[in-house]
N, C-alpha and C positions, 0 to 999 in steps of 0.2 A: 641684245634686246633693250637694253638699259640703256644705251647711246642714242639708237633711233627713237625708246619714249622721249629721250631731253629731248632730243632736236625737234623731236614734233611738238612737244608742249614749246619748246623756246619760240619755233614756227608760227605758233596760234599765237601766243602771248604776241610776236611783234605785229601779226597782221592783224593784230587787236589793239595796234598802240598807233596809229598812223603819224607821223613826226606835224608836229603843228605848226604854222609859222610866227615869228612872234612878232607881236604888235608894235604900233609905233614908238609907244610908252614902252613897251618893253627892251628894243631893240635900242630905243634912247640911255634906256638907262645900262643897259650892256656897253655902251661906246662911253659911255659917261666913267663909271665903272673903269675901267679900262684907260682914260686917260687919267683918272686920278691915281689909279695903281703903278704909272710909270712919273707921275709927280715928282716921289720922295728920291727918284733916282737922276733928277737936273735941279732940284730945287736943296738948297742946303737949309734947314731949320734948327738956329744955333742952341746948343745947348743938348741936342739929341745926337747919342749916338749912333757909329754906324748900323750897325742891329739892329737899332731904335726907326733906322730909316727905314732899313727890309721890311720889318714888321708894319711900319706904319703905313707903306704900299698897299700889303694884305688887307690891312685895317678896313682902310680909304674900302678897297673893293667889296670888301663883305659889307660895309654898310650901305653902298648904295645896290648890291644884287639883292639883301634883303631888305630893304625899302620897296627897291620897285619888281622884287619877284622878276627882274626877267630873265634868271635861270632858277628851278625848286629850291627852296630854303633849304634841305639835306643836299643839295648838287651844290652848291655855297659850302656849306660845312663841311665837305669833300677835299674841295676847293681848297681852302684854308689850308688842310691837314696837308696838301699834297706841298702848295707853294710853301709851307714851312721847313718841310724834308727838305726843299730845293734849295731854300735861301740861308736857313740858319743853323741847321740840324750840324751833326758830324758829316755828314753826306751830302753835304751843300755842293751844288755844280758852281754857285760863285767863288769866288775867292775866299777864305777861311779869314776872318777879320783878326787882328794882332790884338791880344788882350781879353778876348771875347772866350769864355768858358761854353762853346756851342754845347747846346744838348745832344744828348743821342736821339738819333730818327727814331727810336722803338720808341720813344718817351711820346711821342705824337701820334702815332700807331697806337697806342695803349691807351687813349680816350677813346677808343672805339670798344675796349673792353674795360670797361671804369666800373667802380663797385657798385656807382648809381646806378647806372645804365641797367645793372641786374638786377636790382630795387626797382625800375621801371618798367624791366621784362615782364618780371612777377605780375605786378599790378596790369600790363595787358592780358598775361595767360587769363589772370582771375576774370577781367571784365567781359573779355571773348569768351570766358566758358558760361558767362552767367548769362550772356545774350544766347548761347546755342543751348541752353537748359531749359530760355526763360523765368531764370532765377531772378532777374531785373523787373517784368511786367507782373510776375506773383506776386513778390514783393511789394510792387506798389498797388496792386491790388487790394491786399490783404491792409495796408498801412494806410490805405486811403479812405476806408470804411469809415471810421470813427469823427471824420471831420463832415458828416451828415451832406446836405445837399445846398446849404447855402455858398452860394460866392464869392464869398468874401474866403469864406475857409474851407471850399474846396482849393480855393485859388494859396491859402496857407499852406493846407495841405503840399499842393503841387510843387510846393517851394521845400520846404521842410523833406520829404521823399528826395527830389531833383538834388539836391544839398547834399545829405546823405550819401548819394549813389556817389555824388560827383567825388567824394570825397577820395574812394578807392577806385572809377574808372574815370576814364577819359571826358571832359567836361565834352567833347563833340557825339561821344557816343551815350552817354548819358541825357543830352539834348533828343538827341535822335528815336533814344527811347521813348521818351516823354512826350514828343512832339505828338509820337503814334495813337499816345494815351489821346491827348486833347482835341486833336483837329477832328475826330468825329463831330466832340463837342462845341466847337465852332464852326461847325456848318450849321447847328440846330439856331444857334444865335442869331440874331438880323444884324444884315448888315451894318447899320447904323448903331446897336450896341457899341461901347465902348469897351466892355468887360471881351468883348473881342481879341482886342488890342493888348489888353490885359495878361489873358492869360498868353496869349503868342509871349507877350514878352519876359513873364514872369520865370518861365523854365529856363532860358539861357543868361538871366541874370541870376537865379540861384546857382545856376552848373556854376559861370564864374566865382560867383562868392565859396558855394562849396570845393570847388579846388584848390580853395588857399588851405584847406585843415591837416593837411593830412601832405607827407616827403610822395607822394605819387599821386595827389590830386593835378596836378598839372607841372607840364615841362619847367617852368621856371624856378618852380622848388627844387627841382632834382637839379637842376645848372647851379643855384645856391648852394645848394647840398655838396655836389660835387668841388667847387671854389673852397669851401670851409674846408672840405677833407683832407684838401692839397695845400693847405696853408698851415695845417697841423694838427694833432689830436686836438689840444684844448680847444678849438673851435668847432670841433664835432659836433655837433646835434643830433640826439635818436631818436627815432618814430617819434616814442610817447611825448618827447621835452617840444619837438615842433608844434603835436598835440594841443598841447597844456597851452606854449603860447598863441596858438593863432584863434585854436577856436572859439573861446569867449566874445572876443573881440567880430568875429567873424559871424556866430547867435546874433550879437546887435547887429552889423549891420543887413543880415538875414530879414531881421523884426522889421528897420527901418525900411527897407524895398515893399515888403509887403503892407506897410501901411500908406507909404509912400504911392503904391500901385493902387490900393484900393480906395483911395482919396482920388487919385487923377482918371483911374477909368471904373465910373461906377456901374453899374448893373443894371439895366432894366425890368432882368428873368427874377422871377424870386426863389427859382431852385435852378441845379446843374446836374446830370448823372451821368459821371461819365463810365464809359463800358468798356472793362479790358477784359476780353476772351484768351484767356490761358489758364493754365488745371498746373499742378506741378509732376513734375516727370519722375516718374518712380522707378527708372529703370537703372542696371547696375553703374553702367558708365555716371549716372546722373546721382546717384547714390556718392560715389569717390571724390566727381567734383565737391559737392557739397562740405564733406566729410573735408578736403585741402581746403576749401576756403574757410571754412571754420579756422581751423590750423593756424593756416598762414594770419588770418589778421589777429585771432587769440597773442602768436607768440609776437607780431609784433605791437601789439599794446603791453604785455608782462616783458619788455626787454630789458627793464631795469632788475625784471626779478633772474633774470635768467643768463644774461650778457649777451645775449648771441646777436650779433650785429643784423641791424635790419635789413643790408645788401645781403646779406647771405641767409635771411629766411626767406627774401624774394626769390630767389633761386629756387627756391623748394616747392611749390606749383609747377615752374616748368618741370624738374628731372620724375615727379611724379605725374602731371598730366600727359607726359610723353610716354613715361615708361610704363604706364597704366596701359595708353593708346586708347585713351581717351580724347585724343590731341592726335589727329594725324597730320601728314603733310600739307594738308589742305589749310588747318587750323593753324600750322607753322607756319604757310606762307599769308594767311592772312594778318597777321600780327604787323603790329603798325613801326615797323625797320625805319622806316622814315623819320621818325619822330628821335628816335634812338641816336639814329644818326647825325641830327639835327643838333641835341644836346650832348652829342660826342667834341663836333666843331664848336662848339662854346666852349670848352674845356681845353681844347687844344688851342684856341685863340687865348685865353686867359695864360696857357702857359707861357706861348710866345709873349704876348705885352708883358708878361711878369721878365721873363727871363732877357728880355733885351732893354727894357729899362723904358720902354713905352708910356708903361702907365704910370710912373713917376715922373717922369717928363711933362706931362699932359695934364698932368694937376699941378704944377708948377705954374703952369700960364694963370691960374686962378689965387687970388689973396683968399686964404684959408683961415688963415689965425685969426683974424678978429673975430669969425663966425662961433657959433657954441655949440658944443656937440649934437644936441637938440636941435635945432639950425640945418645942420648941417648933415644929416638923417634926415630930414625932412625936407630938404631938395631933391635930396635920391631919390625918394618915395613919390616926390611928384613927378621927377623927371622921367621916372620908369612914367608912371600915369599918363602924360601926355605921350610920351613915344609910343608907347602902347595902344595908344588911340589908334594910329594910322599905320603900324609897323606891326609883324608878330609880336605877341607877347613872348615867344622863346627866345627869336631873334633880340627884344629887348635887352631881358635876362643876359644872354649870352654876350651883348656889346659894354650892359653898364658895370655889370657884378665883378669883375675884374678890376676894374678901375675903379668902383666904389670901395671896394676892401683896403685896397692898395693906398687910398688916399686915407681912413679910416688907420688903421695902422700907421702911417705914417707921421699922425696927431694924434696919436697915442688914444684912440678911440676903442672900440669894440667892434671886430670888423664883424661879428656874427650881426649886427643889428645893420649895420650897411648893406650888407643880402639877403636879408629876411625881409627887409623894407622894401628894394629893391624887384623879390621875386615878386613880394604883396602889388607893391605900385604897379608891375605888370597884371596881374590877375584882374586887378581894379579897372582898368580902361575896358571900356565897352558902350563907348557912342553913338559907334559906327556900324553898319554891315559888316565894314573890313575889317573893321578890330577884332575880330575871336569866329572862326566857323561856326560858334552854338547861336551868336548876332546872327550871322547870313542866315543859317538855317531857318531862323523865326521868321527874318524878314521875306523869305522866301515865301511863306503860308498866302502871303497877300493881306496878313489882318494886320500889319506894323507895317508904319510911315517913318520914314528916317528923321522927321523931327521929333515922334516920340519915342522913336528907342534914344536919340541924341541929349534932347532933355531928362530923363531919368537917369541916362547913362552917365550923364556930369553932374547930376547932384549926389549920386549914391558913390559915384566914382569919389567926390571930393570930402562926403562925409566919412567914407571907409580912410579916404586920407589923414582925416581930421583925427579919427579916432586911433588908428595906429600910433600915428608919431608923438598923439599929446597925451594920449592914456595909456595902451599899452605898456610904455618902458614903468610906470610906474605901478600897473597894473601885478607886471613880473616881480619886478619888485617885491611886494605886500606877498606874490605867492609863492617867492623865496626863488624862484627861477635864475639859477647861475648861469652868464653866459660864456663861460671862459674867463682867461685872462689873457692882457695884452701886453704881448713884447715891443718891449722897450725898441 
């Protein structure tokens, strides 16, 4: 009985999936893709080694499948993991290269089970349970009351909640919440209102800002996170220290969007009410969740008082919302694998460039020494920024943070501040539609025009830059923030 439910469920699932064919852009960038991945294997690039080539075939391909998406960002990260087993692992079908310390294939396998990745489980169990509770629409309910009916600070409001939430789910689902909140309330507006525009735009520029606060506000943290892990204890970071430094920094540039927003789209209405219909759910399943998410984020804010590492109190939502059956199959398969999978292939790409001497290579082509630590942190941060514009912010994360460390270390720098910069500069781009799904979303509504989410999205994008890389380090500083030490 249990063979014929899969095959029927697998049945519906494929005649629910119908194969798409891909586009010319995409189909371009697949043959593209594909000529540059057999490059390193006719072209000799002196100074790099054999290994150095394998890899940098790989490289070549995953940059341009995510750029131009024309196989899923997780079908890439797939990808990665597989041609790595093939070309450099112990289990290589090439020739075993003389001198080369190959890794073992499970070592590439085992970013698929990485400590983050359970820190980022957690953090979906938590957000899917508080969408199926309604623990997210109460919440901004209840949170929303006290900023009265004016525009300017419901529109605070909505940012300040959005921030919040984004902090601990998913900045796409968190958007999504919100959106539901407001668009009643943008239909009551006139067209012509600007405060339209406003508020569409205002909830997916907090999600982005609020997914910089927090090691599970968004993918690029956990790909930082993950890179520091694997480079050694003292570059660790825990929940609360990520904390400590993002969020102040991350308050201002909060404050600046919202005045920055209520300056460019002003109001016509001299009041706004918006209406979310939801009661909180008193029942026992709804009692338990409550009761773990309390828990879970308690122990990871006290993890200095307690040690218990923060991948492993993420874990503690799933084996409890499962074993409750609170979480059924349903709720298991809806949890977003994709995403997991996504910053699984970041981490196994960072191993290979580390382990074949890639990313050392590849910062060689650049004159480094004259530049100053500051400087040079402060390229990173933008260079994530602009890729991030036009490219995933995971896929960023996962192309630069390997190679930003790696160069960081090698100038005797602090590689924690090269991937914390790096995750930032990704979170920070958001010009475009394409840059972040919480941008599509709004721009979906109809009440956002691509030059003004473009314009706001490069002034806040280049002030959150400003303020990282010039205040921040000094910021840590004054509040005593250790970030490791750096081997020699």
């Amino acid at each position: 009985m249990l063979y014929v439910s899969a095959q029927s469920n697998s049945s519906s699932v494929l005649k629910g999936s119908p194969v798409r064919k891909l586009s010319p852009y995409e189909l371009g960038g697949l043959i593209l893709g594909l000529l540059l991945f057999c490059m390193p294997f006719v072209v000799t690039f002196p100074g790099l080694s054999p290994a150095g080539h394998r890899i940098f075939s790989i490289f070549l391909l995953a940059i341009v499948l995510w750029v131009t998406e024309a196989i899923p960002l997780f079908a890439t990260a797939a990808v990665i993991i597989f041609l790595e087993i093939l070309m450099i692992s112990d289990k290589s079908l090439l020739p075993q290269i003389s001198g080369f310390s190959a890794p073992k294939f499970s070592v590439f396998y085992n970013a698929l089970a990485h400590p983050v990745l359970m820190l980022f489980l957690g953090g979906f169990f938590l957000a899917d349970g508080a969408a199926k509770f309604q623990l997210d629409r109460n919440l901004a309910r209840v949170l929303l009351k006290p900023f009265g009916t004016s525009p300017k600070y419901i529109m605070l409001g909505l940012m300040l909640i959005t921030a919040m939430f984004s902090m601990f789910m998913s900045n796409t689902a968190t958007t999504a919440t919100m959106m539901a909140v407001i668009i009643p309330v943008l239909a009551t507006l006139p067209v012509q209102d600007r405060m339209r525009t406003g508020l569409a735009l205002c909830i997916p520029i907090a999600a982005n800002i609020g997914g910089i606060g927090t090691p599970v506000g968004t993918p690029p943290n956990a790909i930082a996170l993950g890179a520091l892990s694997k480079a050694g204890p003292q570059y660790s970071i825990s929940f609360v220290k990520w904390m400590v430094m993002a969020i102040p920094c991350m308050v201002v540039i909060l404050f600046f969007a919202w005045v920055l927003l209520t300056l460019m789209f002003r109001s016509g209405a001299k009041e706004i009410r918006p209406q979310i219909d939801s009661k909180f759910d008193k029942s026992l399943p709804a009692y338990v969740f409550y009761i773990t998410f309390a828990a879970t984020i308690l122990l990871w804010l006290t993890e200095p008082l307690h040690h218990v590492k923060s991948t492993i109190v993420g874990f503690l939502p799933v084996v409890v919302l499962l074993s409750t059956r609170v979480f059924t199959t349903k709720e298991l398969h809806a949890v977003q694998w994709h995403v997991l999978w996504l910053v699984a292939g970041g981490i196994a790409l960072g191993t290979g460039v580390s382990a074949s001497g890639l990313d050392a290579w590849m910062i060689g082509l650049i004159s480094w020494g004259d530049m100053s630590p500051a400087m040079i942190a402060a390229i990173l941060c933008l260079a994530a920024l602009m890729m991030g514009s036009v490219i995933s912010h995971s896929a960023t994360a996962n192309l630069l943070v390997p190679i930003g460390m790696t160069l960081a270390i090698s100038l005797q720098m602090n590689p924690v501040k090269a991937a914390v910069f790096i995750a930032i500069g990704s979170s920070l781009a958001m010009p475009l539609p394409i840059s972040t799904p919480p941008n599509a979303i709004a721009y979906s509504t109809g009440a956002v025009k691509t030059k003004d989410m473009a314009i706001t999205g490069v002034i806040i994008g280049v002030f959150g830059w400003a303020l990282f890389t010039l205040v921040a380090p000094h910021l840590w500083n004054l509040m005593g923030v250790h970030l490791g030490t750096v081997t020699p």
